[in-house]
N, C-alpha and C positions, 0 to 999 in steps of 0.2 A: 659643773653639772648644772644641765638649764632645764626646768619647768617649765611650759608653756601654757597657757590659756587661754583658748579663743576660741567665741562661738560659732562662727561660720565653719562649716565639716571640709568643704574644700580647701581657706587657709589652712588650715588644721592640717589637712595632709600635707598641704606645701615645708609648711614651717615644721613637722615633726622629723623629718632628719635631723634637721639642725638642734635637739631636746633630746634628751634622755626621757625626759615623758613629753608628755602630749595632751592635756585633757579638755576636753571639746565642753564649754558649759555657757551661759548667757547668766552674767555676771547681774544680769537684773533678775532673774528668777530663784537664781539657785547659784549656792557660793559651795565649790569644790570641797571635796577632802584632800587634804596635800598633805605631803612629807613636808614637814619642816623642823628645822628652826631654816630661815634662810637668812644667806649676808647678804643680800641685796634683795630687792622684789623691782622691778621696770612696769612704770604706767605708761607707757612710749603711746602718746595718743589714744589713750584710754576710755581716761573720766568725762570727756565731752561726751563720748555716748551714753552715758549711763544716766538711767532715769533718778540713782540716787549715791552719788558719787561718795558722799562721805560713808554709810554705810559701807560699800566695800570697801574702801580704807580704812577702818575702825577693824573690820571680821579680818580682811587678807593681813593688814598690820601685826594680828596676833601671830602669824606664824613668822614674822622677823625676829631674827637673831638678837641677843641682848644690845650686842656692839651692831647691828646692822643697819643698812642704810636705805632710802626708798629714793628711786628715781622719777620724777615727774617730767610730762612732756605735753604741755597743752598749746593751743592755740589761742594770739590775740588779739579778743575781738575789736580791741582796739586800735587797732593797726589804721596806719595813716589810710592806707588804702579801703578799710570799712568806714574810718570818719569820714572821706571825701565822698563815697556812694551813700552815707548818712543825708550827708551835708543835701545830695541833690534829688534825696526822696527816696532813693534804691536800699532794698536789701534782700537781691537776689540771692536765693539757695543756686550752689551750683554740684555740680558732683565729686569735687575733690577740694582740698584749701580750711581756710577758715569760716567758708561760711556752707560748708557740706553737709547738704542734706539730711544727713545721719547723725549729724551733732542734736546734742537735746538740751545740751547747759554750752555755756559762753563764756569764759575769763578774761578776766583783765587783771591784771597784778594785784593789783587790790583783791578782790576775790579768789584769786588763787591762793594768796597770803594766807587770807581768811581760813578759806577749806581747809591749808594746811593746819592751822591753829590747831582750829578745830577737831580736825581727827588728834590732834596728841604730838603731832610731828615739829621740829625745830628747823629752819632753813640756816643749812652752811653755806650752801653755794645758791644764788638765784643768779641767770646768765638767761638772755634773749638770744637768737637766734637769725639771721635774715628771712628774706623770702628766699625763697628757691630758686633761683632765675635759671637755669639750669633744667628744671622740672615743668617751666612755665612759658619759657623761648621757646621756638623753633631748631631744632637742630643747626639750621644752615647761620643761625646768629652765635652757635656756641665759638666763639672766635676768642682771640686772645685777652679784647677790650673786655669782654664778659668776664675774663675771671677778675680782672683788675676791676670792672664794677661790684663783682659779687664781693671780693676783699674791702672795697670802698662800705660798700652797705651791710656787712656783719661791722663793721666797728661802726659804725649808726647806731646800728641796731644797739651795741653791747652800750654805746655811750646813753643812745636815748631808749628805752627799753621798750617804756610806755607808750612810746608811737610811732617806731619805725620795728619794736620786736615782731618778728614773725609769728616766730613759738618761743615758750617759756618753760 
């Protein structure tokens, strides 16, 4: 059984088939009323938009299950790819990625650590993720070399997390 939450009223329609509920709320103004207890809760690219990430972690946390578990999912801003547009002055906003527009807070493993701390949470598993290459190519480049790159640069990624993770 899946809860949803999300403030945009169009996602909301997209994503409510796939939910048993559905509840349309802006997680900076106003924190839902939910059925819980739940085994899991998903911050699948969450907490960067939020003007105060730990608060809804602390309020949404209380409806986890005794035994349950929280999934996080950020971006980071440390990624080789933001140090080298550091490096040369640039820190263009774009419309999708790690440096999207809509983001209002930044991670880096260090401060993800942290927030978890913080709201109360224990880390079992932390694991980084590639870029997307996939999401980011051309279609006419999606060829066989690209997957054998993308398989090359997730174990980058898992090896060096800190500067070649995509997401965390």
């Amino acid at each position: 059984r899946v809860t949803g939450i999300e403030s945009d009223q169009a996602l909301a329609r997209g994503g409510a088939p796939h939910c048993e509920r559905m509840v349309v709320a802006d997680l900076d103004r106003e924190l839902p009323i939910l059925d819980g207890p739940f085994d899991v809760i998903v911050y699948g690219d969450v907490l960067e938009h939020l003007a105060d990430p730990m608060r809804v972690l602390v309020e949404l946390n209380r409806h986890l299950a005794a035994d349950g578990s929280v999934i996080v999912s950020v971006p980071n801003v440390a990624h080789v790819v933001i140090r080298l547009m550091l490096l040369f002055g640039r820190f263009d906003y774009i419309d999708r990625g790690i440096l999207d527009a809509t983001h209002l807070r930044f991670f880096t493993e260090r401060s993800l650590r942290g927030l978890m701390t913080d709201a109360g949470l224990s880390i079992e598993r932390f694991t980084a993720t590639p870029a997307p290459l996939y999401q980011v190519l051309p279609e006419r480049w999606h060829r066989p070399w690209l997957a054998a790159t993308h398989s090359i640069n997730a174990l980058i990624a898992r090896r060096l997390p800190r500067l070649f993770g995509y997401q965390f």
